[in-house]
C-alpha positions, -999 to +999 in steps of 0.1 A: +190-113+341+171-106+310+168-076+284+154-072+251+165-048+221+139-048+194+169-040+171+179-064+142+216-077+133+240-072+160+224-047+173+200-067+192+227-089+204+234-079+246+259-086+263+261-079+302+284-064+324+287-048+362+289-012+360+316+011+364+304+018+396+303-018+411+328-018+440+360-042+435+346-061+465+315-067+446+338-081+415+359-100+439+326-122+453+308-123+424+308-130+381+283-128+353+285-145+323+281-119+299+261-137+275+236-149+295+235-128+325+238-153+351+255-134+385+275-164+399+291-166+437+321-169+435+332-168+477+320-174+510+291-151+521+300-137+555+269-119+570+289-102+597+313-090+573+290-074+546+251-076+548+248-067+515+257-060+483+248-036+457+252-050+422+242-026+391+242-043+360+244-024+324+228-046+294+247-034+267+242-042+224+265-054+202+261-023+176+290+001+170+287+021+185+276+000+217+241+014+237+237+007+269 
């Protein structure tokens, strides 16, 4: 994943997370690193089981207080 913020300081500094409304499931399977965004597997992928998976991502700054 990648996001800008045309801020200066911390304030442009993001950090990324899975939303509040990512299901534990989805949490479970998979990571992100929050400083670089990379959504890692972290389980077997069972097609039959789940056929997808709906990830929603908030790229949040560093500022106090934090935007999203």
């Amino acid at each position: 994943l990648s996001a800008t913020d045309l801020d200066e300081g911390i304030n442009s500094d993001i950090i990324y997370l899975f939303s509040r409304r990512v299901a534990a499931q989805v949490k479970e399977m998979f990571t992100i690193d929050e400083n670089k965004g990379e959504i890692r597997l972290q389980g077997k992928l069972d097609y039959e089981e789940t056929d997808s998976y709906e990830i929603t991502i908030e790229a949040r700054d560093k500022g106090t207080p934090p935007l999203s």
